[in-house]
Each structure stands twice: as C-alpha cells, then as structure tokens.
C-alpha positions in Angstrom: -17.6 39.5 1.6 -17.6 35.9 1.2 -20.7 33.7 0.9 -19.4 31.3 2.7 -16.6 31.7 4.9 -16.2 28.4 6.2 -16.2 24.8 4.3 -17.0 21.2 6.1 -15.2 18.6 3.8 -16.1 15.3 3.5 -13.0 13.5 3.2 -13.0 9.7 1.1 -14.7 10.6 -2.3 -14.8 14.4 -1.8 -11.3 15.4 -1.3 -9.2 11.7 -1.8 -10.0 9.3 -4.4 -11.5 6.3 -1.9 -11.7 4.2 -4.8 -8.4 3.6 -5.7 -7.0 3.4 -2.1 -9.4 0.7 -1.3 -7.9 -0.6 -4.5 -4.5 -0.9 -3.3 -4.8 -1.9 0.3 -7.6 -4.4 -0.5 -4.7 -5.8 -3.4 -1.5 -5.8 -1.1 -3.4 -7.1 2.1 -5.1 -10.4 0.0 -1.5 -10.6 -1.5 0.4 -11.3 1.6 -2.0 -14.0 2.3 -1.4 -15.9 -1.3 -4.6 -14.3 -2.9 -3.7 -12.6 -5.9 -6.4 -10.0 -6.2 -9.4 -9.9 -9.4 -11.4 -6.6 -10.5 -14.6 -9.3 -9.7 -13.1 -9.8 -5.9 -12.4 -5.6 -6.0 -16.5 -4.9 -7.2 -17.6 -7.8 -4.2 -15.7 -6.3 -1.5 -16.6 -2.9 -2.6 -20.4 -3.4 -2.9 -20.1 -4.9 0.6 -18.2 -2.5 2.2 -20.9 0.2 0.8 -23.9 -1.4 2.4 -22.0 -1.9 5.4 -21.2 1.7 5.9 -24.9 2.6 4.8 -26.0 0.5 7.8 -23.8 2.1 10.0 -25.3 5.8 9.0 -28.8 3.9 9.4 -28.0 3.3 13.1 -28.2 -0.9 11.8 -25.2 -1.8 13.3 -21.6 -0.6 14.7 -18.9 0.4 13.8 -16.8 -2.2 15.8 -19.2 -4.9 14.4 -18.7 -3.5 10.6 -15.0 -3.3 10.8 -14.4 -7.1 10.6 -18.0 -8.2 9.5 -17.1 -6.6 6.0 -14.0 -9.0 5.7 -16.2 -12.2 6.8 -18.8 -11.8 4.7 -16.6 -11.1 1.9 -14.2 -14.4 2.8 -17.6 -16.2 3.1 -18.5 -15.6 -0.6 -15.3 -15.7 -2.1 -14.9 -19.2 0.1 -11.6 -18.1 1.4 -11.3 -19.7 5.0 -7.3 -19.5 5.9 -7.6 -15.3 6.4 -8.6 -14.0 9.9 -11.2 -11.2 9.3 -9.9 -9.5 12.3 -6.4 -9.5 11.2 -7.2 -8.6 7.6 -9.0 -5.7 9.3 -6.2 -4.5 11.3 -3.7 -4.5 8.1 -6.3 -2.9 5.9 -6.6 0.0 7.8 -2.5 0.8 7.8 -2.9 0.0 3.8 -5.6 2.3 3.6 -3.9 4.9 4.1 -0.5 4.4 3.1 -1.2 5.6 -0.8 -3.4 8.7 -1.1 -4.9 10.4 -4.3 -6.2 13.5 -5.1 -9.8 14.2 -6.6 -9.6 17.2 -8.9 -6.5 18.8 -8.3 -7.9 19.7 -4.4 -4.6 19.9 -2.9 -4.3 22.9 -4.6 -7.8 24.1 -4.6 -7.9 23.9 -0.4 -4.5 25.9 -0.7 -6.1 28.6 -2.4 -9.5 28.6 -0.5 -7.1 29.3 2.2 -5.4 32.1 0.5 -9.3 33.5 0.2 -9.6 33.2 3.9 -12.0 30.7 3.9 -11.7 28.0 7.2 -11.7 24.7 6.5 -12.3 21.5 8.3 -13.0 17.8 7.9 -16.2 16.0 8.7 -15.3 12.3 8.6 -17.4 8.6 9.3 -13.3 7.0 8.5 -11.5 5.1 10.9 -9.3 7.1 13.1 -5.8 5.5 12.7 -6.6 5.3 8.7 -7.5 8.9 8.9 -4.3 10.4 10.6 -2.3 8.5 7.8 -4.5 9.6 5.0 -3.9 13.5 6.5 -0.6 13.3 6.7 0.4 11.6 3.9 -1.5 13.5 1.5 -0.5 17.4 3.1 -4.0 17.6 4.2 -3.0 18.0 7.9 -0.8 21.0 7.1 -3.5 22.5 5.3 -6.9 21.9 7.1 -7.8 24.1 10.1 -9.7 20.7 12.1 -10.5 17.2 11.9 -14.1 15.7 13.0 -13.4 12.0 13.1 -16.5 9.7 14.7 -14.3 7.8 16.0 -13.2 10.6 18.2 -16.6 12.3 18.5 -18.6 9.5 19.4 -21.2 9.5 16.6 -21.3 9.0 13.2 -22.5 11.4 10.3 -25.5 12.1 9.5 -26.1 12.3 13.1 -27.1 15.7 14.4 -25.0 15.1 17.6 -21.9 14.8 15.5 -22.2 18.0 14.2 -23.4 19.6 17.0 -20.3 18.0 18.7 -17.7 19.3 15.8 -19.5 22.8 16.1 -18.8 23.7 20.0 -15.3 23.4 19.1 -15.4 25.9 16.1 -14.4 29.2 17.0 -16.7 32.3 15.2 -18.9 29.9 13.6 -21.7 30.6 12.0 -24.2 28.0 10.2 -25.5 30.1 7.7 -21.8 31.2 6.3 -20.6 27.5 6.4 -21.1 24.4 3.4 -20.7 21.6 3.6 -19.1 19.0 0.9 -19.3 15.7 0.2 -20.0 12.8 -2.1 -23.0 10.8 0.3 -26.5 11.7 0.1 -27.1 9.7 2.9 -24.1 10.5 5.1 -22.8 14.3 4.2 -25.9 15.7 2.7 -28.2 14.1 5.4 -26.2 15.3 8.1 -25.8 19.6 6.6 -29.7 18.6 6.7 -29.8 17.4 10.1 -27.5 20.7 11.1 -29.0 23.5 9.4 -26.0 24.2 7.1 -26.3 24.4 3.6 -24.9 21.3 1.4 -23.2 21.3 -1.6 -23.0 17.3 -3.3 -20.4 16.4 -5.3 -21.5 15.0 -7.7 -18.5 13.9 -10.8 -20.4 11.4 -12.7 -24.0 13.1 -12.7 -25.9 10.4 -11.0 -29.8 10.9 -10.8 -31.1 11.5 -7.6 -32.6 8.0 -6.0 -36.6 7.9 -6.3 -36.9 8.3 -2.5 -36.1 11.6 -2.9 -40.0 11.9 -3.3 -41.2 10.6 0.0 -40.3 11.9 3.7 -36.6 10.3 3.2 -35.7 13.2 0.8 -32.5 14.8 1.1 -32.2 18.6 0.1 -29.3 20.2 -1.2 -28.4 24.0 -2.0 -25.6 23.2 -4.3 -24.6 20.2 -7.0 -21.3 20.6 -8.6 -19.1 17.7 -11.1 -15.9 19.4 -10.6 -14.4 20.8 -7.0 -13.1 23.8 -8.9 -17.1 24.7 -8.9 -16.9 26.1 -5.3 -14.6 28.8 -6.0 -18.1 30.6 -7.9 -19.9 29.1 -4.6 -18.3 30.6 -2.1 -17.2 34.1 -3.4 -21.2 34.8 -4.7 -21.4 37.1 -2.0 -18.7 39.2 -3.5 
C-alpha cells in the first residue's frame, strides 16, 4: 500500500519554473512600453514582488491592493512614470502564463504518480486567469485531478480555511495519506502545518533553514527533497 495516496502540489516553483516565466512576461510587457528590460530591473521587480506576496500570506495587505502596488513601487524606483501600473498588471498576468517551464522533468513525474494511483491536486496563492493559462498550456490540466486557486476559494495559503475549503471537496480524503509539496516555507509548509497534513519542501538549491525556525514562528516539515524525482521513495515507503 501506498504511503501516501494523495499529493497537494504547489504550483510556481514546485511544479513550473516561476522564475523564468516572470522573466519573460516581465521582458515582453516593459517592451511594448519602450523599456528594454535589464537583469538589475529583473532582480528589483523580483525582490518586490516576493515581499509583496509574503505580506499577503501575513494577512498585511490584499491581494487586489498587491496586484498593482507591485508595478508602482517598482515604476517608482526605476523612475519610470509613462506605464500605468494597473494596465501593466492586467498584461502581466496574460504574459505570465503564456510560456510555461517545467521543474525537473515533472510533466512526466505527475504522469507516472498517476499510473501509481496516486491523486493529485493543486494548492495555489496564483492569480486565477494566470493560472488557467499556466494549466493548460503546460498539460497540467489534463493531468491533475483538482485545482485550489485563492482566488476561487476565498483565502490565501497558509490559511487553515483554504485548506479546510479545498478539503470538503476531496472525495475519500484522508490527511494522514496526503503530502503536500511546495517550495514556501511560509506559504506551503505553513499551511500542511496549519492543516495537519504532512509537508514535503522542495528544496533544489539547499537553502538553510531561516533562524526563526527557533522561536514560536517555526515551521515543521516531514520531508526535504533537491530533486522532485525524490517523492517516488516518499510515497511508495509504505510498500
């Protein structure tokens, strides 16, 4: 029998390469305002749009508010005052999803978790319009059982409520057979902690666990693997 019989995904940085999306759209949306894109504009807008998303998960701020607010503060310290950060926001989100890339080869590994037997669904903080693109266009949405979107539920991960929301719907589900995956501490981790599933962080370059992982803020996880191929052991220990 399976360990685990059913797998909560992460999707941006678990199963897709977020990186080099946001890479792309960020490139061709500054391009067709005259703004020919610099790895020094890429890193800014990237460190921006991470603390944005980390104050969303802290409850900080919303999601309506972040969308744009990213994209203004970014224009503000790159001085660039002819681009509407509402606009930008609205063709940065078709972008985003328009070119997808795989992390390690997982088309293939969810394709043969499913030949296993093993359900699998998607657990997702994304934007909903950027996220039906980025299923489709990468096969995803032909090969995942469900999609958990906040924009849909109403909550963001690591909220319990989103879980708890994404869980009624599950048919024969059973915490204690399912994982959950993901690249956040603070987002997927936090939230298999907030739900009583087990967590598995994926974890590719190694990076040390942050030093508040020693006070009440810790995050605890059953699993920590470099390479998505490490789940096959995972999941079929109970074998």
């Amino acid at each position: 029998m399976l360990k685990y019989d059913t797998i909560l995904w992460d999707l941006d940085g678990t199963l897709l390469d977020f990186k080099m999306s946001e890479r792309y759209a960020l490139g061709v949306c500054l391009e067709a305002h005259g703004v020919t894109m610099t790895e020094e504009m890429l890193a800014l807008y990237s460190g921006i749009n991470e603390k944005f998303w980390e104050r969303l998960e802290r409850g900080e701020t919303t999601k309506k508010e972040l969308l744009p607010g990213r994209f203004r503060e970014f224009f503000r310290q790159q001085g660039i005052d002819h681009i509407d950060a509402e606009e930008m926001q609205s063709q940065y989100e078709r972008e985003l999803g328009t070119k997808t890339y795989y992390v390690d080869d997982s088309y293939e590994i969810v394709k043969e978790l499913n030949a296993l037997g093993v359900k699998q669904h998607i657990v997702t903080n994304g934007i909903l319009v950027t996220q039906q693109i980025k299923m489709k266009n990468s096969g995803f949405d032909k090969l995942i059982d469900k999609v958990f979107i906040s924009d849909v539920i109403g909550y963001e991960k690591p909220r319990k409520e989103f879980f708890d929301i994404a869980f009624s719907e599950l048919s024969d589900f059973r915490k204690e057979r399912a994982l959950l995956v993901g690249d956040s501490l603070t987002s997927d981790m936090r939230g298999a902690n907030n739900t009583g599933v087990d967590a598995c962080w994926y974890n590719p370059k190694g990076k040390a666990l942050p030093a508040y992982q020693e006070d009440e803020r810790a995050v605890h996880v059953e699993y920590e693997i470099r390479n998505l191929r490490e789940l096959f052991g995972i999941v079929t220990s109970g074998e």
